[in-house]
C-alpha positions, 0 to 999 in steps of 0.5 A: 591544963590551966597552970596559972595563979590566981590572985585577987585585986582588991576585991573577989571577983577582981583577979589577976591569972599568973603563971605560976612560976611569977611572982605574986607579990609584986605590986599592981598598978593600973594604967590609969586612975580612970580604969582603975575607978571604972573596974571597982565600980563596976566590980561592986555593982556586979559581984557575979562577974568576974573580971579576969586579967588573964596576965600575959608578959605584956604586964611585966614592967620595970621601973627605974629611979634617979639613982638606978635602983630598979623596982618590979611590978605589974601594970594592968590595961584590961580585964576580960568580963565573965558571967560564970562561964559566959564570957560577956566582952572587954573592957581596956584602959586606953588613951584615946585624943589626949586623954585616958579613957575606958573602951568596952568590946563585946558581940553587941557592940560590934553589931550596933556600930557602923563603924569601929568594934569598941565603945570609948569614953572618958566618963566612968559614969558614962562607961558603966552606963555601956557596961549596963546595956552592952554587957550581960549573958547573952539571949538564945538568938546571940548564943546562935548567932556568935555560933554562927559566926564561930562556924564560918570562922572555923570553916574558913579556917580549915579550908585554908588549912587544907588547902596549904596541905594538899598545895604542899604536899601537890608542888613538893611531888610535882617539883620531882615530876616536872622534868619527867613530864617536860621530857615527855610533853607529848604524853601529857598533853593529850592527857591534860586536855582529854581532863579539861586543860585549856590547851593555849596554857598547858602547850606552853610549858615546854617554853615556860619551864625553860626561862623559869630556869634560866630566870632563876639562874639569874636570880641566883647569880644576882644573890650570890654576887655573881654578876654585874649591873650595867647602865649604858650613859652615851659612850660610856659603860658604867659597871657596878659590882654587887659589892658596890664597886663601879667602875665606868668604862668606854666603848673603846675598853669596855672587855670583850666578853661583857661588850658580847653579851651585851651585844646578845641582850640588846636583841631581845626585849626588855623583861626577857632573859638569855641563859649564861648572858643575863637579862635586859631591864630597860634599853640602857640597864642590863644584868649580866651574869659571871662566866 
């Protein structure tokens, strides 16, 4: 249900839709002259289109004089063209290489451009000459072809959204099942695989499960402030806290439960994770969680 106000601009079929909880008197103001000029002349020419600006809350402006005294109105930059029903394209006040210009958008233009989706000019005599030939109701074989591309677009449209339904609603059960199914891994193997399932990938999802644990064990740790980062500089242990303390120790007073863990994650390869200990980055920066 449409529950917007219609208010005319000058002329007819020049018309502003409001919400009909804003107010209609307030004064109008176009972006610039040159839009202004080109939308009246356009409007007489064609006093079957109309020419709708469909008033989102990107129109509303305040205007503020040298003494504070604020003044409302609305400022128009576009208006969409229709012939009846048919909605024949855009046209947008714009300012384009240092100066305003007209900019008109539609099905054909876009079609007849290799590069861009608008035509622009800051020659009204020139725009209405676009408007001429781009714009009106359109042939047979365009209703088809805008039908065509509104049915790719919906297609699109409603495989991804089912395919985010079912990706839902599949990891929200299988979040509850994994660890039934890690518990009884040699159930499930042979099942998966009598299905299709490649058996260098799914024979490792005990081990895969496993450090996406401890990995996000860490990642927690590490949000929460629950650890430390370590960069080894010589002798030197420097130690920042996830608040911002650091403090640099050497390797005569460096604690002993940070040195062991340390000591636990220079065995491993950078990347890797050890559960209650932390992760190496690089052979001098490490991550050490918090008992």
């Amino acid at each position: 249900m449409d529950n917007k106000v219609q208010v005319q601009l000058g002329l007819p079929n020049i018309v502003m839709k409001l919400p009909s909880d804003w107010d209609v008197t307030l004064p109008v103001e176009y972006r610039y002259d040159l839009f202004k000029e080109f939308v009246y002349l356009a409007a007489r020419e064609f006093p079957q289109w109309t020419f709708e600006n469909d008033g989102n809350y990107g129109i509303k402006r305040t205007r503020r004089d040298n003494e504070g005294n604020t003044t409302d109105y609305y400022l128009i930059g576009e208006f969409t063209v229709r012939d009846g029903r048919e909605e024949l394209g855009h046209i947008h006040g714009r300012f384009n290489r240092g100066a305003p210009c007209v900019a008109l958008i539609n099905h054909r233009i876009y079609q007849d451009m290799e590069r861009g989706s608008s035509k622009e000019t800051k020659d009204t005599k020139k725009a209405f000459r676009l408007l001429k030939k781009y714009f009106g109701t359109k042939t047979l074989e365009e209703h088809v072809e805008v039908a065509s591309e509104a049915v790719a677009r919906s297609i699109r449209y409603t495989y991804v959204e089912k395919d985010n339904a079912f990706n839902k609603s599949y990891n929200h059960i299988a979040a509850h099942l994994t660890d039934y199914i890690v518990e009884n891994i040699d159930t499930f193997l042979p099942i998966a695989e009598r299905y299709g399932a490649d058996p260098n990938i799914v024979r490792s999802l005990t081990d895969d499960t496993e450090q996406l644990r401890i990995t996000g064990e860490i990642q927690q740790c590490f949000m929460n402030e629950k650890g430390v980062v370590v960069y080894l500089h010589g002798r030197n242990y420097a130690v920042k806290e996830l608040d911002g303390t650091l403090k640099v120790y050497t390797v005569d007073d460096v604690p002993d439960t940070l040195k062991r863990k340390l000591g636990l994650l220079k065995l491993v390869e950078n990347g890797q994770c050890i559960t209650d200990v932390g992760i190496r980055v690089e052979e001098n920066t490490y991550f050490v969680m918090e008992e």
